[in-house]
N, C-alpha and C positions, 0 to 999 in steps of 0.2 A: 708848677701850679696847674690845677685842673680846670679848663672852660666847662661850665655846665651848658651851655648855649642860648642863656637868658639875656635879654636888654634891657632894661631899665632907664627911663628918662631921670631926667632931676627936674622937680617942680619950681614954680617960681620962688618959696621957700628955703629950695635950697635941699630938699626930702627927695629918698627915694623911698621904696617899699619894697621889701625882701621877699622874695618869693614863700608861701606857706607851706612846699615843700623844703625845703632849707632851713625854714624856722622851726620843720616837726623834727628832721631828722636832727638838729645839733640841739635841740629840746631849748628854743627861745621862746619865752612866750610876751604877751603885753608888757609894757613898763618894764621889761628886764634890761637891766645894764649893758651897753658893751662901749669896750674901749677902741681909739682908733688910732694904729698902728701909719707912721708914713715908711717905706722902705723905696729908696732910692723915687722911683717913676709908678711907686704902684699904695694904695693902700689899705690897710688890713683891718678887718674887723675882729672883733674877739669877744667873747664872750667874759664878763668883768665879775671875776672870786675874788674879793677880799679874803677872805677868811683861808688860813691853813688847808691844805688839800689833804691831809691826815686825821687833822682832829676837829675839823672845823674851827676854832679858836680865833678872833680875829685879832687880838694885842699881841704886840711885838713881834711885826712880820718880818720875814728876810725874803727877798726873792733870789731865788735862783734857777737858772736857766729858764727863766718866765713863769714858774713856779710859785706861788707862795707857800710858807712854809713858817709858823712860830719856833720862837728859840729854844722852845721846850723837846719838840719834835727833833729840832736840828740837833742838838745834844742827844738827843737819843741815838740819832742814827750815829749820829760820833761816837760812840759807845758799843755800837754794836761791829763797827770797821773794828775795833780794838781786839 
């Protein structure tokens, strides 16, 4: 894991505010989604795709390896291992 060498308080809320470098380069912008990840002592923030990473498509998701991926997609790619 990489320190960028930023501090951050937490407000009486309970908020912090992500730096605007960070939010340009991982392309966040207002009101966009993100999930929160706990791993062990530490935790993760992510930026939150419902939708297939292929077709965009958001019914019938599978994930995989943190992934999401429709059943449509997944079949295909099954098809093409063959």
């Amino acid at each position: 894991m990489k320190s960028i060498g930023v501090v951050r308080h937490i407000d009486r809320l309970g908020r912090i505010v992500l730096p605007m470098e960070l939010r340009k380069v991982f392309g966040i912008k207002q009101d966009d989604p993100l999930e929160i990840y706990v791993d062990e002592d530490k935790i993760i923030l992510k930026q939150y795709k419902p939708a297939c990473i292929f077709c965009g498509n958001a019914k019938e998701m599978v994930s995989y390896k943190g992934q999401n991926i429709c059943k449509k997609c997944l079949e295909e790619l099954k098809a093409q291992e063959e």
